[in-house]
C-alpha positions in Angstrom: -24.7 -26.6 16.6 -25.6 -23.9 13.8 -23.0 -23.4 10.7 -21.4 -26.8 11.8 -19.0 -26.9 8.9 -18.1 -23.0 9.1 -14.8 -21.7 10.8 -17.7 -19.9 12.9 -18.1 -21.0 16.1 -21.9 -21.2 17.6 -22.4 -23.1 21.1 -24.5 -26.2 21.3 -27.3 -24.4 22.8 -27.6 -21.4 19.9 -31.0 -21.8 18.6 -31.1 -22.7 14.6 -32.1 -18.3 13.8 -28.9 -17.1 15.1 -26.7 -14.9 12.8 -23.3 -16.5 12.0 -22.1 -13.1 12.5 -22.8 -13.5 16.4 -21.0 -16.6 16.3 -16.9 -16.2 16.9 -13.9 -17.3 14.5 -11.0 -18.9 16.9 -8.8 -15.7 17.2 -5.8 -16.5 19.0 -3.0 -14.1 20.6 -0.3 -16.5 21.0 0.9 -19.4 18.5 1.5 -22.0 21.3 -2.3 -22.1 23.3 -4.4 -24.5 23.1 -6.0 -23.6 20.0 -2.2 -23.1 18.2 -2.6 -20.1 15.2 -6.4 -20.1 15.6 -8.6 -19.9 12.2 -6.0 -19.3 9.2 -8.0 -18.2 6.1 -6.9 -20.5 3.1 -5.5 -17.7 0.8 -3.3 -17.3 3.3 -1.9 -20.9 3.5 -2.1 -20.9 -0.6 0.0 -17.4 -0.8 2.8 -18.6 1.6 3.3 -22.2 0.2 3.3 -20.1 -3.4 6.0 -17.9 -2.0 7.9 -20.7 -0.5 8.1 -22.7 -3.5 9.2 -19.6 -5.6 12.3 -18.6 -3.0 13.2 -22.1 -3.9 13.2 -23.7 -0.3 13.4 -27.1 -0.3 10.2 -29.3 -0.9 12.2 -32.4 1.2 11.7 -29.9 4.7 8.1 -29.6 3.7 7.1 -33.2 3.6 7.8 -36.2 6.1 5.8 -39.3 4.4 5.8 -41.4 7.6 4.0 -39.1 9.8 1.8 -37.0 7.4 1.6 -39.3 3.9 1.6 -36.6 1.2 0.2 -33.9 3.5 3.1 -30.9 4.0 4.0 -31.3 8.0 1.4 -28.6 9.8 4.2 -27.1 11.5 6.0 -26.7 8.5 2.9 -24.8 6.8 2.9 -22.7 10.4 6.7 -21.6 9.9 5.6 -20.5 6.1 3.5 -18.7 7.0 4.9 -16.7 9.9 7.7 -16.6 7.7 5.3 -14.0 5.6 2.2 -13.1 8.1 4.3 -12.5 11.5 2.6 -12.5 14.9 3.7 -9.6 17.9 3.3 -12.4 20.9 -0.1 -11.0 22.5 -1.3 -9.3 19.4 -4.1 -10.8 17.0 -2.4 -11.1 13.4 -4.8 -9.4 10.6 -4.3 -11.5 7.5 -5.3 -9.3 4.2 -7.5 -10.4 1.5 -6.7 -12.6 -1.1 -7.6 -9.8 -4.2 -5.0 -7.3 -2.6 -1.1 -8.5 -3.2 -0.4 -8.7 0.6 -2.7 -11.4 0.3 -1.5 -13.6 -2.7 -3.4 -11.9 -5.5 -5.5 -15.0 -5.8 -7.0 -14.8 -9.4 -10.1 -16.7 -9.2 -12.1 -15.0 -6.1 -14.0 -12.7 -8.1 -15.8 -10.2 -5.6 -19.2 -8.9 -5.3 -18.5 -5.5 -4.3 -19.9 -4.2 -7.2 -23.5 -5.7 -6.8 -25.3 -8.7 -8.2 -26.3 -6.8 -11.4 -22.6 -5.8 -12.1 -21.1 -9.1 -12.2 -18.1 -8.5 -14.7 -14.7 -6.7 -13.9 -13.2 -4.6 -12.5 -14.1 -5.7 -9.3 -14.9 -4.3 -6.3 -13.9 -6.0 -3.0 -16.4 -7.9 -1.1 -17.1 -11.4 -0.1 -17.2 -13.9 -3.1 -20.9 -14.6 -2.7 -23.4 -12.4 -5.2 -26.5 -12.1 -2.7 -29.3 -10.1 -3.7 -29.6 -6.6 -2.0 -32.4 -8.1 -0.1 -30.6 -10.9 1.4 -27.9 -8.8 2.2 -29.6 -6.6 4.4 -31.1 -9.2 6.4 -27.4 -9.8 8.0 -27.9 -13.7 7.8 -25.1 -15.7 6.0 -24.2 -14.7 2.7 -21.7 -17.6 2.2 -24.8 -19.4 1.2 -25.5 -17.2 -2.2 -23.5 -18.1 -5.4 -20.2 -17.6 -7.0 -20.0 -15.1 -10.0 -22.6 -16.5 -12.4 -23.1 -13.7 -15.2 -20.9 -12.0 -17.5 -17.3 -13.0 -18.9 -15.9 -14.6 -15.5 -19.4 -16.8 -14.8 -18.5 -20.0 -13.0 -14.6 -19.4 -13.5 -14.5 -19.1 -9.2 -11.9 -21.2 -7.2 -11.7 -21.8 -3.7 -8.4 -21.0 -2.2 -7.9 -24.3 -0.4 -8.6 -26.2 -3.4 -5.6 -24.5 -4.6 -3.7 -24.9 -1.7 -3.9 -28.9 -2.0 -3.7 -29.0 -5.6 -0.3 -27.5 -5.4 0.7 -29.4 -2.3 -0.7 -32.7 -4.5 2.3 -31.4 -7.0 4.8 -30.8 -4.9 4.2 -34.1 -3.3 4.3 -35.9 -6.1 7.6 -34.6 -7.6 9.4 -34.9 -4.4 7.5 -38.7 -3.8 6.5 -40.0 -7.1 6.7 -43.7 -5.5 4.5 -43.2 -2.7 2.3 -39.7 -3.9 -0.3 -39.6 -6.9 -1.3 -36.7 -8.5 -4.7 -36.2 -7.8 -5.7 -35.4 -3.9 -8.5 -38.3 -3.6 -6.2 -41.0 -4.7 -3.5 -39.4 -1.6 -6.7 -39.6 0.6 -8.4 -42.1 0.0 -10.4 -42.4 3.4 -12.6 -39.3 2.4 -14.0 -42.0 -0.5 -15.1 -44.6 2.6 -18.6 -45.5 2.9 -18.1 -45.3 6.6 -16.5 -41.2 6.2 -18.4 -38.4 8.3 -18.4 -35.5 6.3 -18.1 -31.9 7.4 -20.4 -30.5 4.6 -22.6 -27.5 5.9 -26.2 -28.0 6.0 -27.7 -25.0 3.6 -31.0 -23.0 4.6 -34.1 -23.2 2.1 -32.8 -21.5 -1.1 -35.0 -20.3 -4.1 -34.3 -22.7 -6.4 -34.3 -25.8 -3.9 -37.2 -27.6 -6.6 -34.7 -27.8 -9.3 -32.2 -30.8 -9.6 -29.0 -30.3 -7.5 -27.1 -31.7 -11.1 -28.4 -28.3 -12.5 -26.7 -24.4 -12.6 -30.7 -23.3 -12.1 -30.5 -25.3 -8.4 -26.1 -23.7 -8.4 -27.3 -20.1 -8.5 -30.5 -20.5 -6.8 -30.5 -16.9 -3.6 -31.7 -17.8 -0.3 -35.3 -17.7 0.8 -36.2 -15.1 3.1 -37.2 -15.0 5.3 -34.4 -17.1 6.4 -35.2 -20.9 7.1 -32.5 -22.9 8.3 -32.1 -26.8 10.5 -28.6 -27.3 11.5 -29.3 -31.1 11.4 -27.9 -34.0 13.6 -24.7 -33.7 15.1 -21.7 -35.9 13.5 -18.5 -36.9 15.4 -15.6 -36.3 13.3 -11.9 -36.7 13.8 -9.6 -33.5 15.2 -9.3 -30.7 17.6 -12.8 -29.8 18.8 -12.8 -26.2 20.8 -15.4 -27.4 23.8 -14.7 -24.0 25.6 -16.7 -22.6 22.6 -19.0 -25.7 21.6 -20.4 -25.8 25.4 -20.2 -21.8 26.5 -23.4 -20.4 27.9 -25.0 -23.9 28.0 -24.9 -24.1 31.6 -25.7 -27.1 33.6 
């Protein structure tokens, strides 16, 4: 399955050269289908646990140890952010980005709207990815290109959900100091087992593929084009798998 990893949704039979563009988020119209809120960018999880917290609700109605451990109950997460990003039953709910203030005002995103040669702020908006003009007008994925790399904010990115579980990590913690540590990997451990899957995302031949992967030369390497790309083996993993997407078009 191509961009296996990705909140974009190819089928089994898409061929390895198909734009992730052509491949659908899960966009639902109603909170209680099968596929619940449907794809929920992070900034959006991050800005309405932030708000939450500084309404002063209770942490104790966020967490319930013996179901979730030190993970915040998913239905609890779901109410937050309703609470702030409300769906009209039948309608699809836009969520704004995270540099606006509708969207959190997430500080570290730093976007390339300005261009690859103007990598210092103010910013434009765009994705978070600084792809060469070339790239970008192939229409292939440009969340393969690097974070900001130049000027005063180079290497200062964030992602959002890294965020998003180092403040639920905190919140745990002070509300569970028994049973929560403060660092994520020691909450969770079982990502550290030698017999874990991962979910990374197989990346296409980039530029800079020849220099360690320990080095910022191989970090901020663009991707080759023309675009070359194996989507690798597939990997069973844990959770809810949308077959109505994985297996449409295949036919028999």
């Amino acid at each position: 399955q191509p961009y296996s990893g990705t909140p974009h949704h190819c089928t089994a039979c898409d061929s390895d050269d198909i734009k992730i563009s052509a491949c659908d988020k899960i966009e639902t119209r109603t909170d209680d289908g099968p596929n619940g809120a449907g794809h929920v960018p992070p900034h959006i999880a991050l800005a309405s646990l932030s708000w939450t917290v500084q309404e002063g609700i209770r942490t104790e109605d966020m967490f319930n140890y013996e179901r979730y451990n030190c993970r915040i109950i998913p239905d609890a997460l779901l109410r937050m952010i309703r609470n702030y990003f409300p769906r009209k039953d039948g309608e699809l709910v836009k969520y704004p980005p995270p540099i606006t203030a509708e969207g959190g005002d997430f500080q570290y995103e730093f976007p390339a709207g300005n261009g690859i040669n103007n990598q210092k702020p103010p910013y434009a908006p765009g994705p978070p990815h600084w792809c060469t003009d070339n790239f970008k007008g192939s229409g292939h994925w440009d969340g393969v290109c690097p974070y900001v790399f130049k000027g005063p904010d180079a290497g200062k990115y964030r992602h959002p959900h890294i965020a998003y579980a180092a403040l639920e990590v905190y919140l745990a913690n002070k509300l569970m100091p028994d049973e929560c540590h403060t660092t994520w990997l020691e909450n969770n451990p079982e990502f550290l087992a030698e017999t874990h899957i991962t979910t990374d995302t197989p990346f296409p031949q980039m530029e800079n593929d020849a220099a360690a992967d320990t080095t910022v030369k191989n970090w901020i390497g663009q991707p080759k084009i023309p675009w070359e790309y194996e989507s690798g083996t597939s990997r069973a993993v844990p959770g809810l798998v949308a077959t109505e997407f994985l297996f449409a078009d295949c036919g028999e």
